[in-house]
N, C-alpha and C positions, 0 to 999 in steps of 0.2 A: 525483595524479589530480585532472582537476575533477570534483566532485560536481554532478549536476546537479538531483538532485530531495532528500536529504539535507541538514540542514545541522551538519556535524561540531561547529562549536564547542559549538554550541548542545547535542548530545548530552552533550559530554566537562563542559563547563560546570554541566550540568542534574545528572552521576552525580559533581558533587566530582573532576572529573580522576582520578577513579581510575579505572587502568586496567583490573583486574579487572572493576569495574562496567560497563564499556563494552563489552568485550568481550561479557559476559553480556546486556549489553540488543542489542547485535550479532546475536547467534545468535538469539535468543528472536525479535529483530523478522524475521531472513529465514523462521525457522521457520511465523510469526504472516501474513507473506506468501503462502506457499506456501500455507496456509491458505485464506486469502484470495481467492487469486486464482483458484482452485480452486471454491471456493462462489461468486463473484461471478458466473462463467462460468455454473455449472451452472442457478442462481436466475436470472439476467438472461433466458438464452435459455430456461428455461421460463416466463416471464415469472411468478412466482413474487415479489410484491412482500415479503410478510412475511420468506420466511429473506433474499432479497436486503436487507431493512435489516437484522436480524440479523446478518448476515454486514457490514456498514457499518458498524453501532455499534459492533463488535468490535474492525474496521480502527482507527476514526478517530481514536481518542485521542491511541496510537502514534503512527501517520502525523504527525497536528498538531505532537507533541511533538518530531520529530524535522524538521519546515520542511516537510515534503513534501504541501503542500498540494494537488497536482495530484491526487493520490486521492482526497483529498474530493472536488472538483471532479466528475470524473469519472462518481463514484459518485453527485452532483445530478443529474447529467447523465441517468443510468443511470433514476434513480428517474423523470425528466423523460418519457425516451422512453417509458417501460411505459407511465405516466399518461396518456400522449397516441397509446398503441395505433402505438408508430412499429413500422416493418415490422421483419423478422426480420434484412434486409440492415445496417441500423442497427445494431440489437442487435450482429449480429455485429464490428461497425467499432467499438463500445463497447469489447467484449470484449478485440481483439486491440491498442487500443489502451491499456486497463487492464494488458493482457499486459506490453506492452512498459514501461512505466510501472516497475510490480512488479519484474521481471524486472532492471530496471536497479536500483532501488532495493536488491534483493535484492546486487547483484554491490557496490554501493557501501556496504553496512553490512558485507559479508565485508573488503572493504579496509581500511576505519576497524578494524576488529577486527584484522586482521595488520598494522597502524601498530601496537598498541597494544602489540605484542610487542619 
């Protein structure tokens, strides 16, 4: 598989190449996703600046630690457009593009977790 927003070594490297540990940060980070992408939605489009960092500080750590810096990114992005009262149309293209981000990130740590088997 190419990973495109993930970066595996760096995971397997950072948990001692054990593989129990990987798997485990595996689950925990799509879990931690679905989370995520769930609050970011909800908070972005009621423009909602407090839980939507809350819900960012929570992401970002994870995300950093595993390469996938395009959610930070995204989520400046996020914080950018409330700041500047951008229209609803915006927000939503934030949204479904965070989705798709997530959503891929999500299907690429289930991977790396059934490598590890």
């Amino acid at each position: 598989m190419n990973y495109q927003f993930i970066e595996p070594d760096k995971i397997i490297d950072m948990l001692f190449k054990d593989s129990e540990y990987v798997i485990e940060f595996c689950e925990a980070g799509v879990i931690s996703f679905d989370e995520f992408i769930e609050n970011y939605q909800i908070h972005l489009l009621d423009r909602n600046m407090a839980d939507l960092r809350k819900a960012g500080h929570k992401i970002k750590p994870g995300a950093q630690m595993m390469g996938a810096d395009e959610v930070v990114d995204e989520y400046e992005h996020a914080k950018d457009l409330l700041n500047n009262n951008a229209d609803d149309e915006e927000l939503e293209e934030s949204v479904d593009k965070m989705n798709s981000i997530c959503s891929t990130i999500k299907k690429e740590l289930t991977h790396l977790a059934d490598s590890q088997n």
